[in-house]
C-alpha positions in Angstrom: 0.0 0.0 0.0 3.4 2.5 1.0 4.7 1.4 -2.6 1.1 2.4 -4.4 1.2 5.7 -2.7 4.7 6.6 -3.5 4.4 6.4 -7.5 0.5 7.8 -6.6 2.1 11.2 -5.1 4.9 10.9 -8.1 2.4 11.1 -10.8 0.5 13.8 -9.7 4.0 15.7 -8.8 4.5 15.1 -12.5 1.1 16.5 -13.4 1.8 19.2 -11.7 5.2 20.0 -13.1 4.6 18.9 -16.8 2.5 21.9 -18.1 5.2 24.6 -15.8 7.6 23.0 -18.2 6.1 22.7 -21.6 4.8 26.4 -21.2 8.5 27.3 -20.9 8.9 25.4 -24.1 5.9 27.0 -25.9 7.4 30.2 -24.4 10.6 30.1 -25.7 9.1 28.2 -28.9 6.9 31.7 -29.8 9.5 33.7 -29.0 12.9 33.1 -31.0 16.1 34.3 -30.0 17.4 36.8 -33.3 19.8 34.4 -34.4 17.2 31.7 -35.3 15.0 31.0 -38.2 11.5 31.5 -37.9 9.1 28.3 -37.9 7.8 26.8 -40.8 4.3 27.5 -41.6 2.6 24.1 -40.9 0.8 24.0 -44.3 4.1 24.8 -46.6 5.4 22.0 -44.7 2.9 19.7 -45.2 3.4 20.5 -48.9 7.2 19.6 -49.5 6.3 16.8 -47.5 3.7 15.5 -50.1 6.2 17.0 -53.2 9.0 14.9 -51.4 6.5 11.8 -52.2 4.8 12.4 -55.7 7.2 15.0 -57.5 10.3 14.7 -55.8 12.3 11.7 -57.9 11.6 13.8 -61.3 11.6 17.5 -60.0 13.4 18.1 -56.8 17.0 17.9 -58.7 18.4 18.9 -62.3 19.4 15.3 -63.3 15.7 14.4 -62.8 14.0 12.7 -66.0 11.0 16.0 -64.9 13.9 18.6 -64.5 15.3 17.6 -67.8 12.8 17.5 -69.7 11.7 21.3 -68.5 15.4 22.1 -69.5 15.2 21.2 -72.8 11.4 22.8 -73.0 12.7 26.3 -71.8 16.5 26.4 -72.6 17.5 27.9 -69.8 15.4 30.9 -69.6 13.6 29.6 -66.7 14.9 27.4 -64.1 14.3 23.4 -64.2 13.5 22.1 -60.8 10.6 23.0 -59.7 11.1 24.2 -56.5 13.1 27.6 -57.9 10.4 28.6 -60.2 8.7 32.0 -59.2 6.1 32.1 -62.1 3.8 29.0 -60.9 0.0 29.3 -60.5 -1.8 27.3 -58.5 -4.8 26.5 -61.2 -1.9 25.3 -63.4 -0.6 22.6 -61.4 -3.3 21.2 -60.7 -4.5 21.4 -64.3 -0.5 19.9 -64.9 -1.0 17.1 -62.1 -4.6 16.0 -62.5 -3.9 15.9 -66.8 -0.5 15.4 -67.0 1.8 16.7 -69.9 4.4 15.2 -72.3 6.0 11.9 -70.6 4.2 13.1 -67.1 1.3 11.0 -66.7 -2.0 12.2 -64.6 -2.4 11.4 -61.2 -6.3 10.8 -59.9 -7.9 12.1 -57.0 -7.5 8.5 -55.2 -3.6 8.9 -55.6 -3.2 12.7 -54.7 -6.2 14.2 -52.9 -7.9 17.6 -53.6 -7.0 18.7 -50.4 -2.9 17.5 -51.2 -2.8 18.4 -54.1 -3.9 22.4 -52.9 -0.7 21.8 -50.7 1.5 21.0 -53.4 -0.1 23.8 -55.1 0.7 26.3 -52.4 4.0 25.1 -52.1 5.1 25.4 -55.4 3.7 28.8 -55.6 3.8 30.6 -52.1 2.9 34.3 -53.3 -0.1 33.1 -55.7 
């Protein structure tokens, strides 16, 4: 009964010092120090995650088969990875994704979701 009470009283010590010590955390989490980055917006995240997956063996890096075929498409005068393109719309990746174009082939809604897919989107083109 001694032994049921000790770990009792140590788990509600614990309750009772947990949240003291995750507020510091969310504290110092909200407030970075000057020489730190600022946090990744969840939802841009989420989207490189879901690129990573679907897009990422053809168009995270130049030697991708997706990367070069957009060099040879544009010669140069804009970039071909995906990820260091400025001029992307939204409405045309998804047109891009959903249809596909050239070699790429379309991807349904029961491989990428509506709701991925807008990540991808945002993404690709954070200032659309």
């Amino acid at each position: 009964m001694k032994r049921f009470r000790l770990r009792r009283g140590l788990a509600v010590a614990a309750c009772a010092v947990l949240p003291v010590a995750l507020g510091g955390c969310a504290l110092q989490w909200t407030h970075p120090s000057a020489h730190s980055a600022p946090p990744a917006e969840p939802a841009r995240v989420a989207g490189r995650k879901i690129f990573d997956k679907w897009c990422g063996d053809c168009h995270s890096t130049a030697g991708g088969p997706g990367s070069l075929a957009l060099q040879r498409k544009y010669r140069g005068v804009l970039p071909a990875v995906l990820e260091q393109r400025s001029d992307l719309r939204p409405d045309y990746i998804t047109l891009v994704v959903r249809h596909g174009v050239s070699f790429m082939p379309s991807f349904r809604k029961t491989e990428i979701g509506d709701a991925d897919l807008a990540l991808v989107a945002a993404y690709l083109a954070p200032s659309q």
